[in-house]
C-alpha positions in Angstrom: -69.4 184.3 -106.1 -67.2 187.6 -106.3 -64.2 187.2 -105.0 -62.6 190.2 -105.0 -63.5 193.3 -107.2 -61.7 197.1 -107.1 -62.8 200.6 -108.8 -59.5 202.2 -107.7 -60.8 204.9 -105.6 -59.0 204.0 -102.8 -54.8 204.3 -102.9 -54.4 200.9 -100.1 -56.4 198.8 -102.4 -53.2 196.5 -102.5 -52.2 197.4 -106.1 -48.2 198.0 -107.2 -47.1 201.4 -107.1 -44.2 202.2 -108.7 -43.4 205.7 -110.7 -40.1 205.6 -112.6 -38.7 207.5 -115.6 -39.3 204.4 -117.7 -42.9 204.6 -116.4 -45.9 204.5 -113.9 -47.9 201.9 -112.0 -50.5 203.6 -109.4 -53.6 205.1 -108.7 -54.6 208.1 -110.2 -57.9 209.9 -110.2 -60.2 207.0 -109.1 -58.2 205.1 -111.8 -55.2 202.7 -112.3 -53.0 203.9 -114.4 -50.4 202.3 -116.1 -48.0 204.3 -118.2 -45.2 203.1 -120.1 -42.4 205.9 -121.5 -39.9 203.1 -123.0 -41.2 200.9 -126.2 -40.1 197.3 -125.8 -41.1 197.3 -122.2 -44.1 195.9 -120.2 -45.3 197.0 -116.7 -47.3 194.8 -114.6 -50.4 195.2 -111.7 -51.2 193.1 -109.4 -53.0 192.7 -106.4 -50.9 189.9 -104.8 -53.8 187.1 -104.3 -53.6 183.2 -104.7 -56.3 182.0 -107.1 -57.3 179.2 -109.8 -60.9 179.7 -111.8 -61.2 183.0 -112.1 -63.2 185.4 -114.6 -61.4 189.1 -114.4 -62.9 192.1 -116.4 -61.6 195.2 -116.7 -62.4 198.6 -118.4 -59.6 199.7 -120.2 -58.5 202.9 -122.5 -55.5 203.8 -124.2 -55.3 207.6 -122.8 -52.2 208.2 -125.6 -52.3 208.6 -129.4 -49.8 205.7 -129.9 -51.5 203.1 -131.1 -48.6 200.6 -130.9 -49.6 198.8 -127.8 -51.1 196.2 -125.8 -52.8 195.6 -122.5 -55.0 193.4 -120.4 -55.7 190.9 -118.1 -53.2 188.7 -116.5 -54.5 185.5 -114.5 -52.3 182.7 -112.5 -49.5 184.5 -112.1 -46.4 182.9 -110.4 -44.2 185.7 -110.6 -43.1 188.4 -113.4 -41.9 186.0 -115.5 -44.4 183.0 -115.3 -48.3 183.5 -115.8 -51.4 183.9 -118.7 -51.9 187.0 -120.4 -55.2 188.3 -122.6 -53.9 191.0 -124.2 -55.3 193.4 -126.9 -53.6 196.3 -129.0 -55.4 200.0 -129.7 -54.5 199.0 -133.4 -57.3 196.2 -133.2 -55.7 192.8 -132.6 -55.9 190.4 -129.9 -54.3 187.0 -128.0 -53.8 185.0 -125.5 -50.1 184.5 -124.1 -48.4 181.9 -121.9 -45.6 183.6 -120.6 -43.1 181.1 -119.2 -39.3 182.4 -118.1 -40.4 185.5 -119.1 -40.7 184.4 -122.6 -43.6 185.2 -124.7 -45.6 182.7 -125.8 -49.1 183.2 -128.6 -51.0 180.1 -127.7 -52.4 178.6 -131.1 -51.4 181.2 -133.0 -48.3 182.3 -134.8 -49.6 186.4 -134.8 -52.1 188.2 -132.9 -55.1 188.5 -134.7 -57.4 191.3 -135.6 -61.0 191.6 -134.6 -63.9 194.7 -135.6 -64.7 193.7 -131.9 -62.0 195.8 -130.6 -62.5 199.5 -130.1 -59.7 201.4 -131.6 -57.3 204.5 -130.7 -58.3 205.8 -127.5 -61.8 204.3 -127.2 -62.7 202.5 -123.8 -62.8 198.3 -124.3 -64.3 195.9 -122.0 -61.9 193.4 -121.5 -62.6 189.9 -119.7 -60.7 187.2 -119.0 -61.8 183.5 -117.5 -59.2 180.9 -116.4 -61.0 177.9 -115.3 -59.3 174.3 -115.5 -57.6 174.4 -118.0 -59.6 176.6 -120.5 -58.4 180.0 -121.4 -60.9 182.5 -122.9 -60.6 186.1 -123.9 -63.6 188.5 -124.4 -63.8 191.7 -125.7 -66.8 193.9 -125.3 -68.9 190.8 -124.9 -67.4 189.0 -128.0 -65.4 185.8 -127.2 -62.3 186.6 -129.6 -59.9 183.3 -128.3 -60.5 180.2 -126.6 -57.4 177.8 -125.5 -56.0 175.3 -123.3 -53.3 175.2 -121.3 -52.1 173.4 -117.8 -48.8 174.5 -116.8 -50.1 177.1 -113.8 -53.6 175.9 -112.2 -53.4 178.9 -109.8 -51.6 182.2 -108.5 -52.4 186.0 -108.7 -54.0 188.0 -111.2 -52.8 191.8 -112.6 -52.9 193.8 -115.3 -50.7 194.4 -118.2 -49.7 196.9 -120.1 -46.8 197.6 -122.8 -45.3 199.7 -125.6 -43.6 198.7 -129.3 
C-alpha cells in the first residue's frame, strides 16, 4: 500500500525549504534540490511524517562535478541528530548509517564500500531504501548493495540526505 509518494512539482508538498549561503533545500524546477556550498556539512529533507516499515526510493543525480559526496535516503528519523541513513557517493561507494546524537555511525562496516552498481559522476541512480522491523536494506539501481539490523528507532519520519567532503 503507498503511503505517501511526491514528484516535486508542487512547492506545498510539505518538504523543508531553506536557502542559505552554506546551501539549499527546496523545490526547483519540478525537482528537489539539495545543494550544499560548505564541505564537512550535511543538509537534510524531510516531509515531517510518523512511520515504521517503510520502502523509500528515490531518483537521484549529482548535478556538480565534485565527486566527493554522498546522498540518500533517510528513514525513522527522530530528529536531525537521531535516525537511519542509506547513503551513496558519486565516487561509487555505498552504506548504511545509524546516526545517533548526531554521530555517524557505518553499521557492519568500518568504510563505505564500493560497488560497479553505482552510477558515477553526474549519472542519475535509483536509490531505495526498506526499513521493516528491524532489517535495514539498501538498493541501488535494483542491486541490493547492504543488508543490516538494527532496533534502536522502530518509527519516525523519512527525508533525504545530502552532503559534501
Amino acid at each position: 500500500m503507498l503511503l505517501f509518494a511526491d514528484d516535486f512539482s508542487h512547492s506545498g508538498s510539505g518538504w523543508d525549504r531553506q536557502r542559505t549561503a552554506d546551501g539549499i533545500t527546496d523545490y526547483e524546477n519540478g525537482h528537489y534540490l539539495i545543494q550544499v556550498n560548505q564541505p564537512d556539512v550535511d543538509y537534510f529533507a524531510n516531509p515531517t511524517l510518523s512511520l515504521s516499515d517503510v520502502h523509500l526510493e528515490v531518483e537521484a543525480i549529482n548535478a556538480s562535478e565534485m565527486v566527493d559526496n554522498e546522498f540518500g535516503l533517510i528513514c525513522r528519523c527522530q530528529n536531525k541528530n537521531d535516525f537511519y541513513a542509506g547513503l551513496i557517493s558519486s565516487d561509487g561507494y555505498y552504506g548504511i548509517f545509524k546516526v545517533k546524537g548526531g554521530s555517524y555511525q557505518l553499521l557492519g562496516m568500518d568504510v563505505m564500500a564500493q560497488s560497479a552498481a553505482i552510477r558515477t559522476g553526474t549519472e542519475k541512480n535509483q536509490i531505495r531504501l526498506d526499513c521493516v522491523g528491524q532489517d535495514l536494506k539498501l538498493y541501488v539501481n535494483g542491486v541490493q548493495l547492504d543488508s543490516r539490523q538494527d532496533a534502536d528507532f522502530p518509527k519516525g519520519d523519512v527525508g533525504l540526505l545530502a552532503g559534501a567532503y
